[in-house]
VOLOZA-303550 format. One record per residue (C-alpha): x, y, z; residue number from 1; chain. Coordinates in pm, 1 decimal, padded with zeros to 6 digits. Each point is the difference from the previous one (the first is absolute). Example, Ala and Ser with C-alpha at 12.3 -4.5 7.8 and 13.67 -1.06 7.14 Angstrom:
VOLOZA-303550
01230.0,-00450.0,00780.0,1,A
00137.0,00344.0,-00066.0,2,A
This chain:
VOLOZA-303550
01154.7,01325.3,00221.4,1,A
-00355.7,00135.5,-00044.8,2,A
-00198.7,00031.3,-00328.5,3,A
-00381.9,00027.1,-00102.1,4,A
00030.6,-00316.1,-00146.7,5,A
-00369.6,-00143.5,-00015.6,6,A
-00146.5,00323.3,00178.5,7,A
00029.1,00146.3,-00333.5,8,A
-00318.1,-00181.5,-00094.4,9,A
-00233.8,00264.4,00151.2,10,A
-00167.2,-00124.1,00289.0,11,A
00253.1,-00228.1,00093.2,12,A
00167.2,00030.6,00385.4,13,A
00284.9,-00234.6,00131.2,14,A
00053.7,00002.0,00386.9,15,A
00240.3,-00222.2,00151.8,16,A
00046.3,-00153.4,00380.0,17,A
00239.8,-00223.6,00090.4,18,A
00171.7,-00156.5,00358.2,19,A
00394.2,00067.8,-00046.5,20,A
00118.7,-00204.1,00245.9,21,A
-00221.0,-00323.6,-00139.1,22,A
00068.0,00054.2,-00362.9,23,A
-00361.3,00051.0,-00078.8,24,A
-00290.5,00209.0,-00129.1,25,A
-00257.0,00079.2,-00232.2,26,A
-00095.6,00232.2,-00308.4,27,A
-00294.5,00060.9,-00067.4,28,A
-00159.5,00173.9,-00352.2,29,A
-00275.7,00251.0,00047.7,30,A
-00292.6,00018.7,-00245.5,31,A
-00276.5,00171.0,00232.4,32,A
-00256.2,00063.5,-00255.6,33,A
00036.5,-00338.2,-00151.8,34,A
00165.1,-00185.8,-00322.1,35,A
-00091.0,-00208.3,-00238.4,36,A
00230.5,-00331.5,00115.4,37,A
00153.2,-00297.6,-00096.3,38,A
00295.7,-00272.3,00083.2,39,A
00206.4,-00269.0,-00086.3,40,A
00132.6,-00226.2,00223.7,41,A
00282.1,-00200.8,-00209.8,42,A
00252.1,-00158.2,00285.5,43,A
-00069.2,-00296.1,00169.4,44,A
00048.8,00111.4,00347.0,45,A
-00267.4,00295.2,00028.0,46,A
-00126.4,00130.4,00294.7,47,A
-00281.5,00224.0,-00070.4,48,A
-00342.6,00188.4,00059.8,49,A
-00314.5,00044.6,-00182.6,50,A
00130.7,-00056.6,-00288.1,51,A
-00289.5,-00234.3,-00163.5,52,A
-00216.8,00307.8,00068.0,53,A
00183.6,00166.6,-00308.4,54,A
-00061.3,-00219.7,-00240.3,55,A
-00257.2,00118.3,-00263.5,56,A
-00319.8,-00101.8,00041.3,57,A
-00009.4,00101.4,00388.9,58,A
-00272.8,00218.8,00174.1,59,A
00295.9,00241.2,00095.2,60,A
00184.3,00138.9,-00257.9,61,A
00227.5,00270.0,00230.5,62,A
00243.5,00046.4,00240.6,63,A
00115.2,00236.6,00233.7,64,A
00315.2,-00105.5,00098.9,65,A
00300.7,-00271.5,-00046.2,66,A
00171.3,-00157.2,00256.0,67,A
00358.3,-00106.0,-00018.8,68,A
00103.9,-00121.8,00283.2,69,A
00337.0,-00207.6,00213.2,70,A
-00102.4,-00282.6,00235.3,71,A
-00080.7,-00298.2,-00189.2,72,A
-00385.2,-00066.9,00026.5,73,A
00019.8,00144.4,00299.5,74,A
00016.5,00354.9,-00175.6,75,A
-00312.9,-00001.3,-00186.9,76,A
-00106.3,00090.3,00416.1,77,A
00118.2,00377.3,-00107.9,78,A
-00317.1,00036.4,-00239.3,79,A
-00222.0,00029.6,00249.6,80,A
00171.9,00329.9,00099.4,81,A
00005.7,00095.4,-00387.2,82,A
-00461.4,-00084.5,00054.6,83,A
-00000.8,00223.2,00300.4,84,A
00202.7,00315.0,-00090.5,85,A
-00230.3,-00009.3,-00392.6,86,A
-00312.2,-00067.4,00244.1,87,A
00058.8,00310.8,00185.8,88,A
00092.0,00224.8,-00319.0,89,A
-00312.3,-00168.2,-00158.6,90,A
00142.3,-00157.7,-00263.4,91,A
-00189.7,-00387.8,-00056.9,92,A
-00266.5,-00247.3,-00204.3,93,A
-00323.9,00198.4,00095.4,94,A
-00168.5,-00288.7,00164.9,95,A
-00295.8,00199.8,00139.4,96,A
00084.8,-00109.6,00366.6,97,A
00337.8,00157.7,-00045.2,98,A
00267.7,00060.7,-00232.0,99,A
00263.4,-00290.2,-00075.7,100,A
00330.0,00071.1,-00129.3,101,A
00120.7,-00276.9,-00194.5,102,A
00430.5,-00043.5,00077.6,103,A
00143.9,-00307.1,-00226.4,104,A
00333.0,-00055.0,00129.9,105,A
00358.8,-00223.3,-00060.8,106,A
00254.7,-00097.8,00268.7,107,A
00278.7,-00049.8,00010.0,108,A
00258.2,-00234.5,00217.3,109,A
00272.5,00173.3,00185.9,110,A
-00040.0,-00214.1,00298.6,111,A
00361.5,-00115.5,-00010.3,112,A
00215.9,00298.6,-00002.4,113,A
-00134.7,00201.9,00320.6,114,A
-00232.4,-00072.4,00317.6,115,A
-00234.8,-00261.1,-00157.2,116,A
-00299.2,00046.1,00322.1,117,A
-00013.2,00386.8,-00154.8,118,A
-00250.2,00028.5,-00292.6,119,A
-00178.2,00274.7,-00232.4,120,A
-00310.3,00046.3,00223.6,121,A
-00334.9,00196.1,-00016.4,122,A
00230.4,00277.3,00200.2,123,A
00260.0,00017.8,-00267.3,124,A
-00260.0,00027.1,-00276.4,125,A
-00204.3,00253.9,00146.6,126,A
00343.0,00216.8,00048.1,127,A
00110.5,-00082.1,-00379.9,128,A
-00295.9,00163.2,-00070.0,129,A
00027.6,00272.8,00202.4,130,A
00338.6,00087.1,-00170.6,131,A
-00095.7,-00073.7,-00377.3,132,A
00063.5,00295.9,-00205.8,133,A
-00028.0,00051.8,-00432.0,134,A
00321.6,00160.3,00043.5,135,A
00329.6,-00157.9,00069.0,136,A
-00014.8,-00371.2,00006.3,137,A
00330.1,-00114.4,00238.0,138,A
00168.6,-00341.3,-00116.1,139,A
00221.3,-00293.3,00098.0,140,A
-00003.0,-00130.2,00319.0,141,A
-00295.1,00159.1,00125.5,142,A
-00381.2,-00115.6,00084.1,143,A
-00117.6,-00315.6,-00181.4,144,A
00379.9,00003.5,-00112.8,145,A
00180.0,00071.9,00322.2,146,A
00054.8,-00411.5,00031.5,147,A
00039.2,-00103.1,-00373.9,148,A
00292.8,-00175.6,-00152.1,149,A
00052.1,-00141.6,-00309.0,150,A
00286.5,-00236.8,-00185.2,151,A
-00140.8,-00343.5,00306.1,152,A
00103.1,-00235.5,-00241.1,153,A
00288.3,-00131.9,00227.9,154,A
-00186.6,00095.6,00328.3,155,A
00004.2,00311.6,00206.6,156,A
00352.3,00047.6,00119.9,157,A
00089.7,00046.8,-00391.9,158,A
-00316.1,00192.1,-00126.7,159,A
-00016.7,00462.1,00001.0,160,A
-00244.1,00238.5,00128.1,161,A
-00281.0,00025.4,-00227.4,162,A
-00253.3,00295.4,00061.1,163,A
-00280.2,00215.6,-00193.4,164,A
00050.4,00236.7,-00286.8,165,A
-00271.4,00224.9,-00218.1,166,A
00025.9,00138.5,-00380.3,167,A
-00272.2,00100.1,-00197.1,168,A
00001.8,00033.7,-00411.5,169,A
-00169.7,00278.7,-00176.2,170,A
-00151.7,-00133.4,-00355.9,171,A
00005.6,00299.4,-00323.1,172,A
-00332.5,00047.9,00058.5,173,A
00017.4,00114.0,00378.3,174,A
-00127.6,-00313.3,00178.1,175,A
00208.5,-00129.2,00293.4,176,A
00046.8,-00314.1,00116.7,177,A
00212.7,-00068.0,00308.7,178,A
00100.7,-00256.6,00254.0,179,A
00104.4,-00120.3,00335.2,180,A
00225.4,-00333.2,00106.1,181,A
00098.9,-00191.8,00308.6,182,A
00292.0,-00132.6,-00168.5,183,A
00050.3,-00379.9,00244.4,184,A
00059.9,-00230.6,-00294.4,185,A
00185.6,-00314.6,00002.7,186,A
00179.1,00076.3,-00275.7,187,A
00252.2,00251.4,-00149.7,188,A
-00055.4,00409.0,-00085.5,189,A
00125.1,00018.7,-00362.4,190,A
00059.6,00341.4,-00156.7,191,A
-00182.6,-00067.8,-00316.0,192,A
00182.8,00223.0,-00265.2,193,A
00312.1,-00162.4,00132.5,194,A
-00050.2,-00317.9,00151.1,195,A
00224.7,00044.7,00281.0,196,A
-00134.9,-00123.5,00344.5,197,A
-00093.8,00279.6,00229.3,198,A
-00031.8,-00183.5,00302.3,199,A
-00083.7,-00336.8,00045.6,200,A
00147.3,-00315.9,00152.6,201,A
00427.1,00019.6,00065.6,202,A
00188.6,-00269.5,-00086.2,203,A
00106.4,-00132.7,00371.2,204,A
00385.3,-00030.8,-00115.3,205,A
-00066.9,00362.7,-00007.9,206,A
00083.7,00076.4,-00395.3,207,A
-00258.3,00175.7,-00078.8,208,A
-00408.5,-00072.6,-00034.3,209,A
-00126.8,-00382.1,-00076.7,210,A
-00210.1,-00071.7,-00244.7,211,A
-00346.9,-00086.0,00139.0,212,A
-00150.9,-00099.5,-00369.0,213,A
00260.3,-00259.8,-00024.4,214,A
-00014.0,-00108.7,00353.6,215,A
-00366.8,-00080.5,-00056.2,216,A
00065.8,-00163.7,-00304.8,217,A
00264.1,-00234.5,00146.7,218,A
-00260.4,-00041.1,00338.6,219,A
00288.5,00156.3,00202.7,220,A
-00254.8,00233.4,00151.9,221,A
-00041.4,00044.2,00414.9,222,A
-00281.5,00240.5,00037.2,223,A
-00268.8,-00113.0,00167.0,224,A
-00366.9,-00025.7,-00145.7,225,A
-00189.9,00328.7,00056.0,226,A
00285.5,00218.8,00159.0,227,A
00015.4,00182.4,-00325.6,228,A
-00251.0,00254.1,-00203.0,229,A
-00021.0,00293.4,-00205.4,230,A
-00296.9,00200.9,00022.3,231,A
-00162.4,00359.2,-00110.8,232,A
-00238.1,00184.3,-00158.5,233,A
-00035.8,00194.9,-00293.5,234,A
-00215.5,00275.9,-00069.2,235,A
-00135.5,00223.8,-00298.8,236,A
-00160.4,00268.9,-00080.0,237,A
-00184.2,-00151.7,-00317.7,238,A
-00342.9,-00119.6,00014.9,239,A
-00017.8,-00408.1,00015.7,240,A
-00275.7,-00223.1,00082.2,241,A
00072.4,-00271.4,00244.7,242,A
00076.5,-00246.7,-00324.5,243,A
00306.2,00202.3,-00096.5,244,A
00121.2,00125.0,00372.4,245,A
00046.2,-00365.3,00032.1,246,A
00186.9,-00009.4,-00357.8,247,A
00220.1,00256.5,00131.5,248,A
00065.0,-00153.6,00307.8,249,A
00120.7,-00331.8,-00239.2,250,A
00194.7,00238.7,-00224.8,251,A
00160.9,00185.4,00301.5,252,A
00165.5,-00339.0,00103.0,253,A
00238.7,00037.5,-00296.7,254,A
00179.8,00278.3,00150.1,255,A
00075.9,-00275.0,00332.9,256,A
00107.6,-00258.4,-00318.7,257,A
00239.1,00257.1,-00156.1,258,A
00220.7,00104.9,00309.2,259,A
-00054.1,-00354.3,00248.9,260,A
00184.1,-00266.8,-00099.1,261,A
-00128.9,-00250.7,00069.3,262,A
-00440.7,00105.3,00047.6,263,A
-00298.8,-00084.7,00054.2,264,A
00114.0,-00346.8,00212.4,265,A
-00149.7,-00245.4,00175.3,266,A
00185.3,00131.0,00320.0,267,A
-00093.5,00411.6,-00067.0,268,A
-00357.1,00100.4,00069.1,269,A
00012.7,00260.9,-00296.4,270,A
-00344.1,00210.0,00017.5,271,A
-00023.8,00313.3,-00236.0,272,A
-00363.0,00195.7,00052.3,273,A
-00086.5,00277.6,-00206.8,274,A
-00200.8,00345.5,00007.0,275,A
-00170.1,00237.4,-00221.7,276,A
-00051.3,00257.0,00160.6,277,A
-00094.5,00249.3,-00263.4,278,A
-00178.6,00055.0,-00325.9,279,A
00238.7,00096.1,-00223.5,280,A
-00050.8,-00177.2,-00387.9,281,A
00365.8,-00173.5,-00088.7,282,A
00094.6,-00284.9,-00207.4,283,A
-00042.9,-00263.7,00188.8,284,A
00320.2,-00198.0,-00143.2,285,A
00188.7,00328.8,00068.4,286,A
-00100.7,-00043.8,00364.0,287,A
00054.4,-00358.5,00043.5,288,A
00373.2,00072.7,-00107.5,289,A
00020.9,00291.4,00206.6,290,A
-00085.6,-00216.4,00313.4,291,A
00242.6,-00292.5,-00063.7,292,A
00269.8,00305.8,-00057.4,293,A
-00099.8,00191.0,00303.0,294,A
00015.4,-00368.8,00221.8,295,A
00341.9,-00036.6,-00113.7,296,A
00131.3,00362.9,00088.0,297,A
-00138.5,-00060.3,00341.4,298,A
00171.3,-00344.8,00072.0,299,A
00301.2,00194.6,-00114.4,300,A
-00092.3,00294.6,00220.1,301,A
-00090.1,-00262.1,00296.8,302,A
00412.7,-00101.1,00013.0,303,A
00154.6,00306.2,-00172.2,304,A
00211.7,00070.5,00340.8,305,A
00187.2,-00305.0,-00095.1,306,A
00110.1,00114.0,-00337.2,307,A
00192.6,00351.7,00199.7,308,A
């Protein structure tokens, strides 16, 4: 399934690149003439890039691009492809000496379900570049989502196929705010206005799914440390300083809260960053809901070919 998803934000492009056969690949989030950032880092298992740069306060206050990458640390290798293909479309930090493009990025690990000695790599993100587009945004299994799984509470052989999924939300007053999500968590998908479990870890007896929240609670977990993350990005077309991109990066987590069950873990990595990538006047309470609504429509959207 395809949608605009976060491309809706003008000035937004999502290109994809991903190894089939080794279950892994990147996103990557174009902004090439730069937006106000910010992030928020709130598992305990991150693996990430430039992501103190964002904080307010900083010399550099834009970016030109987001990284989302497969691999495990080794992914945040793909970036450099992501520096070279903005160098050569002169996008970058005007440093006088040349022009720096400034790529935060989030990993995730996916090392475990295909050929682990096969990583994102400057290749892959130079080619997810070349094939971004504001147009249709592809999900599931596909780039930094092509290896995700979710539901690890009783280990891999009883976890799902996780994956990426887009939505954007349009506020009264014409501002959009969208988002992007490599859906890898640890725990459960929840359908929110139900609370059924969309995917997420079966029960090995093979009744039906297990309930990761109460496996944690009861220490029955077997995922290990790190193998599990949800990251993304959301992105608006409302003005914000870097103060309140990095608000909206904290208020975007509450769309992962509402629809993973259980978040924001010791064992997940879970990195949100956020854009604004316009300068549109909205509410900025409006857009802070917006984003947490628009991060849950995408986690949905991320294992939707599991609800067929």
């Amino acid at each position: 399934m395809t949608v605009r998803g976060i491309c809706g934000v003008d000035g937004i492009e999502v290109g994809h690149a991903q190894d089939e056969k080794a279950r892994t690949g990147c996103t990557v989030v174009l902004c090439k003439g730069g937006s106000v950032a910010g992030v928020d880092v709130r598992g305990g298992a991150p693996g990430t890039r430039e992501t103190d740069l964002l904080r307010p306060g900083f010399l550099v206050e834009r970016v030109h691009a987001v990284l989302l990458a497969g691999g495990s640390a080794f992914g945040l290798d793909a970036a450099g492809g992501v520096m070279r293909y903005l160098e050569e479309n002169g996008a970058g930090f005007d440093a006088g000496a040349a022009k720096v493009p400034i790529v935060p990025a989030a990993v995730i690990f996916d090392l475990g379900v295909g050929d682990p000695s096969v990583r994102p790599d400057a290749a892959m993100g130079y080619a997810a570049c070349r094939n971004a587009s504001a147009h249709d945004v592809k999900q599931g299994a596909i780039g930094a989502g092509c290896g995700a799984t979710v539901g690890k509470a009783l280990g891999p052989e009883n976890a799902m196929d996780g994956g990426v999924g887009t939505a954007s939300v349009v506020l009264p007053g014409g501002a959009v705010v969208g988002a992007i999500v490599v859906v890898n968590a640890l725990g459960d998908v929840i359908d929110p206005d139900t609370q059924a479990v969309v995917a997420g870890a079966k029960h090995p007896d093979g009744t039906g799914f297990a309930n990761s929240a109460s496996l944690i609670k009861a220490g029955a977990v077997r995922a290990a440390a790190g193998a599990n993350t949800t990251i993304g990005v959301v992105a608006t077309d409302a003005a914000l300083d870097c103060a309140r991109a990095n608000r909206l990066a904290s208020a975007a987590h509450d769309g992962l809260a509402r629809c993973i069950r259980p978040c924001h873990t010791m064992l997940d990595g879970d990195t949100l960053f956020a854009l604004s990538a316009g300068e549109r006047k909205a509410d900025f309470n409006a857009v802070m809901e917006a984003a947490a609504e628009a991060v849950s429509m995408a986690v949905l959207n991320a294992v939707a070919r599991h609800r067929a």
